[in-house]
N, C-alpha and C positions, 0 to 999 in steps of 0.2 A: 106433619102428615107425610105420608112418606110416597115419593113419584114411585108407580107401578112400572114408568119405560127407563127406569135405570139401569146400569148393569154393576157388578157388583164385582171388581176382580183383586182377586188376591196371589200372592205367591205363598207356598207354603213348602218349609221345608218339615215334609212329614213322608211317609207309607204312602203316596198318589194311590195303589189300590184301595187302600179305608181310607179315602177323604171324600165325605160326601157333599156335592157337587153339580151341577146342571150337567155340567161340561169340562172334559178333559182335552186342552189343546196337547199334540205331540206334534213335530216334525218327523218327515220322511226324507232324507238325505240321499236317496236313491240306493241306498241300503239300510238293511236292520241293524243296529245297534242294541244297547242296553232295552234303554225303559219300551220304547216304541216296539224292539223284538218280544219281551216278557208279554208285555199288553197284548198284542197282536195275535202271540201260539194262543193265551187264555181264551180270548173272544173267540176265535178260528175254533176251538175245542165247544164251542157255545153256539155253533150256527153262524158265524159273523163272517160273510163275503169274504176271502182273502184278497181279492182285489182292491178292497177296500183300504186295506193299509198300503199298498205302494203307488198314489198318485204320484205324477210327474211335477214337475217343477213349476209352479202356478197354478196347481190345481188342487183341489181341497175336497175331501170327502166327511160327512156327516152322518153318524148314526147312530144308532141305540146299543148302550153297550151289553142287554140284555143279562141284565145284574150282576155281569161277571165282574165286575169292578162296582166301587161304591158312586161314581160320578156315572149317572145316568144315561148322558151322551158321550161320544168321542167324536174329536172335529182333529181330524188327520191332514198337515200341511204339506204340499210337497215342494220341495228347498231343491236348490243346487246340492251336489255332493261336497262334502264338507272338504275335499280339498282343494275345492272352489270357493 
């Protein structure tokens, strides 16, 4: 029988935009980068808050990634800058 409050995590080295998905975690390093910048202009191009991608550093943003991507949600971390 299988518990409905589980979660289910994987890593996968695959295209993150066709991997379908609940939820896409990314960090924000208080700048864009690679994957987080790509993601970011496509949603932004979709109606997605741009504020939304640059939280500060312990603080997290959650939302819908309104099909622009295969993973349903986006949960955007924000980190120290990476030369910290």
């Amino acid at each position: 029988m299988k518990n409905n409050n589980s979660v289910e995590i994987a890593v996968i080295n695959d295209d993150v935009v066709s991997v379908d998905s609940d939820v896409l975690i990314l960090k924000y390093a208080q700048a864009h980068f690679g994957l987080d910048r790509f993601i970011s202009q496509k949603l932004i191009r979709l109606g997605v808050d741009d504020t939304l991608f640059s939280p500060l550093p312990g603080i997290a943003n959650y939302f819908n990634s309104r099909g622009g991507i295969s993973a349903r949600n986006v949960l955007i971390v924000g980190v120290k800058p990476l030369s910290r």
